[in-house]
C-alpha positions in Angstrom: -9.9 11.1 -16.6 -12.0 7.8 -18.2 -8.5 6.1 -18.9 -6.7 7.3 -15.7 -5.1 4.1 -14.0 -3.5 4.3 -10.9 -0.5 3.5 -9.5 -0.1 1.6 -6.4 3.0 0.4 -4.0 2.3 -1.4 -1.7 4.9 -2.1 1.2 4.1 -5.9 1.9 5.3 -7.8 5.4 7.3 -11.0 3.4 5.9 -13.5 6.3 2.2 -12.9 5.1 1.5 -10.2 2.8 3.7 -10.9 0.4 2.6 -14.8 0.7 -0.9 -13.8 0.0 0.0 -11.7 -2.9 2.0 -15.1 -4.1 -0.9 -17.3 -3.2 -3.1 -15.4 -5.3 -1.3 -15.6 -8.3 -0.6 -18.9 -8.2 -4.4 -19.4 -7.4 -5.0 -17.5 -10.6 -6.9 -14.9 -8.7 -7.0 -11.9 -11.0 -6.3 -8.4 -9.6 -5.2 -5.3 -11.3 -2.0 -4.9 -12.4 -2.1 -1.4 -10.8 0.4 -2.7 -8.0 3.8 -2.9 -7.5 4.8 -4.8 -4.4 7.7 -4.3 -2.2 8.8 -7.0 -0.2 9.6 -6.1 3.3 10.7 -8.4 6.3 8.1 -7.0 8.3 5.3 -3.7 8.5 7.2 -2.7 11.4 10.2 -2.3 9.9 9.0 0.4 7.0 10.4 3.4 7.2 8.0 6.3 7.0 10.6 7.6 4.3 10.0 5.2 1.6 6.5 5.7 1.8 7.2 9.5 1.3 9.5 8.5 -1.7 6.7 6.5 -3.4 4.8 9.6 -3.5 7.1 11.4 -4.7 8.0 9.2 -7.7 4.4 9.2 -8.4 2.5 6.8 -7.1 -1.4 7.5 -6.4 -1.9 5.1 -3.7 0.3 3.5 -0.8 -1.0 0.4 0.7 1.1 -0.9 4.3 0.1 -4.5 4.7 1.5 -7.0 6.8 0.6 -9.9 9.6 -2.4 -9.8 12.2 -1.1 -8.8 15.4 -1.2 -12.5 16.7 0.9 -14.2 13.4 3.5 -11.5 13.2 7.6 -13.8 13.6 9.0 -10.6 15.5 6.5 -10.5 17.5 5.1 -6.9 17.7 5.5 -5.6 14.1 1.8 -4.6 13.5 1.9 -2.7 16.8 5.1 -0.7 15.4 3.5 -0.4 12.2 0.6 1.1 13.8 2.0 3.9 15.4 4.2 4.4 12.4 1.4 4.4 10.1 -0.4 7.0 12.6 2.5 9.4 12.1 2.8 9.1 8.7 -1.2 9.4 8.2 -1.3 12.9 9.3 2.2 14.0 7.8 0.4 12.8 4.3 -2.5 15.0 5.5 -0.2 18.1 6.5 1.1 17.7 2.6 -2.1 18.3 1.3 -2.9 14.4 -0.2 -6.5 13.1 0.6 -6.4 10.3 3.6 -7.4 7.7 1.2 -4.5 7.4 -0.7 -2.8 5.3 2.2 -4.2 2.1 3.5 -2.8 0.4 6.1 -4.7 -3.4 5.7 -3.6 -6.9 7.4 -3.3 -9.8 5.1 -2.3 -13.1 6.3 -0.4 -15.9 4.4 -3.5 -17.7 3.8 -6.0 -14.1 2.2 -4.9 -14.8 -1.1 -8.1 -13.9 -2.4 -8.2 -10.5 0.3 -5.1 -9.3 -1.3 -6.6 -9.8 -4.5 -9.9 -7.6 -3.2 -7.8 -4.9 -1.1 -6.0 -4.1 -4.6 -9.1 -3.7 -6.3 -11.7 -1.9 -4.4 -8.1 0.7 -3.4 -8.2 0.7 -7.6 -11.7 1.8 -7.6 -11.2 4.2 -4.7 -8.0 6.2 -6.4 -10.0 6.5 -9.4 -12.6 8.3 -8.1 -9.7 10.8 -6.3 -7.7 10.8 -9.7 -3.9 11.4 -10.2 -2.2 12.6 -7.1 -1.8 16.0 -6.6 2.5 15.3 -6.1 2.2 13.9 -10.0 0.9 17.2 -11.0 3.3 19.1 -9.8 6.6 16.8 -10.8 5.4 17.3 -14.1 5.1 20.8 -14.1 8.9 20.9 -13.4 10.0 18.5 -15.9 
């Protein structure tokens, strides 16, 4: 379990998010590799679905991240993504996957160096849980 890395998506709100993640590298702020971000147009507009999917394919972690409530360009994405995010919470739950492998976090444009942090401590975090219980079990069938 010493060498276990995770693996991360997280589904990243392309106003601010996404910039951070951006300004970060260009900043040359280091973070793990762990991640793989998806662009999205906005947190509001992620479909419970792809989340689900990420697990599935094996991911460890899920982080949702996208504007505070008073930057978001359509207005009432975080609120959306809220109650999404609520739903989605306890139908991770009902699958039997620990709460802390989904974050939901709010990074603006300008957090370059919290979207550097956020990927790191949710690093540290799955690593103490381990591999997801879903990558277990797709193995098992291949």
């Amino acid at each position: 379990m010493a060498d276990f890395e995770p693996k991360i998506v997280a589904f990243a709100c392309n106003w601010c998010t996404y910039a951070a993640a951006d300004l970060a590298g260009t900043s040359r702020v280091q973070y793990p590799p762990n991640v793989y971000i998806v662009r999205m147009m906005c947190s509001g507009m992620i479909n419970p679905d792809y989340v689900l999917r990420a697990f599935e394919e094996g991911a460890d972690g899920i982080i949702v991240s996208g504007c505070h409530y008073t930057d978001c360009h359509y207005i009432d994405g975080p609120v959306k993504c809220d109650a999404m995010f609520a739903k989605l919470k306890r139908l991770v739950h009902t699958l039997g996957l620990e709460d802390e492998r989904l974050k939901r976090e709010m990074i603006s444009t300008s957090e370059g160096t919290v979207f550097a942090r956020v990927v790191q401590e949710f690093v540290e975090q799955l690593k103490k849980l381990g591999p997801s219980p879903f990558k277990v079990k797709m193995e098992d069938l291949a």
